[in-house]
C-alpha positions, 0 to 999 in steps of 0.5 A: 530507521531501517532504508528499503528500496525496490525492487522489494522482496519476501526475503526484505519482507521478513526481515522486519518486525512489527514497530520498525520505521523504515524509510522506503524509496522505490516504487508504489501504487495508490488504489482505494475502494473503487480501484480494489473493486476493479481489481478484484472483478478482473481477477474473478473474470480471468481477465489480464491486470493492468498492473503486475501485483507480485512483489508490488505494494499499493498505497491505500491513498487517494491523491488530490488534484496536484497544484501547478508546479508540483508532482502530486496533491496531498497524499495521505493515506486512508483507513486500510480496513476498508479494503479487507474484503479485497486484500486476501485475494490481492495478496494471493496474486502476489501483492506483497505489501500494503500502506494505510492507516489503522488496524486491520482485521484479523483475517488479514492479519493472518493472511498476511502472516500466510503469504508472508506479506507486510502492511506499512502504516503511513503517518495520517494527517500529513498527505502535504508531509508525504507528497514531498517525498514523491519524485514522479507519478504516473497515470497507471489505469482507471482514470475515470475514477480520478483521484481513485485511479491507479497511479504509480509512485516513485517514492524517495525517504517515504516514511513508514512504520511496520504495522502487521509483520510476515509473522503476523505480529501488530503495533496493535497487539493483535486486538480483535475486531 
């Protein structure tokens, strides 16, 4: 299992291939649908980012309310298909990676292998699992949408699976939806 921190980088990105475990420890950021939406509308409006996208990597999850004494609820990750129709915009602003669970479509997957990009599969069914593997969490914007907010993450040993490399190579073997 190969170990990656941030500050992450293209030249990270391209080392590894589609099936690597890696063990990520750094930052990232949640967003879901609404929170993807917001950000896109920003960008078509020329309006300033609440957050920096280049070289940053959004986990597709939506923590739930965080028990007392604990840094996070269960924070699993949700189906990465739904937000294809925000992804080539964000990658194109520099997002460098991503995390979910599932396949992607085949836009996506050539559009990762375009801005040299990777998505990162998160194991589904164990958001009690991952929330351990958080050492802090940070209220970035959109706080309305609650669980949908963006928060920023600090991750130690956070597991992952390469699922789309930057040669657009898939665990799925490239199945077309």
């Amino acid at each position: 299992m190969k170990e990656i921190k941030t500050p992450f980088t293209k030249k990270d990105v391209v080392r590894l291939k589609a099936g690597s475990e890696v063990l990520f420890s750094g930052v990232i950021y949640t967003a879901r649908d609404q929170a993807h939406k917001r950000l896109v509308e920003l960008i078509k409006n020329k309006k300033k980012l609440p957050l920096e996208l280049k070289n940053q990597i959004i986990y597709y999850c939506g923590p739930t309310i965080t028990p007392k004494g604990k840094i996070i609820g269960s924070c699993g990750p949700t189906t990465s298909s739904r937000m294809d129709e925000f992804t080539e915009l964000l990658l194109g602003k520099g997002l460098l990676a991503t995390i979910g669970k599932g396949r992607r479509s085949k836009k996506i997957r050539e559009t990762i292998k375009k801005q040299k990009a990777i998505y990162f599969i998160a194991p589904a069914g164990c958001g009690a699992l991952l929330a351990k593997r958080v050492t802090s969490k940070r209220l970035v914007c959109f706080k309305e949408l609650g669980p949908e907010a963006i928060y920023r993450l600090e991750v130690k040993d956070f597991p992952l699976i390469v699922g789309i490399d930057a040669e657009g190579r898939d665990i799925y073997g490239n199945l077309i939806y």
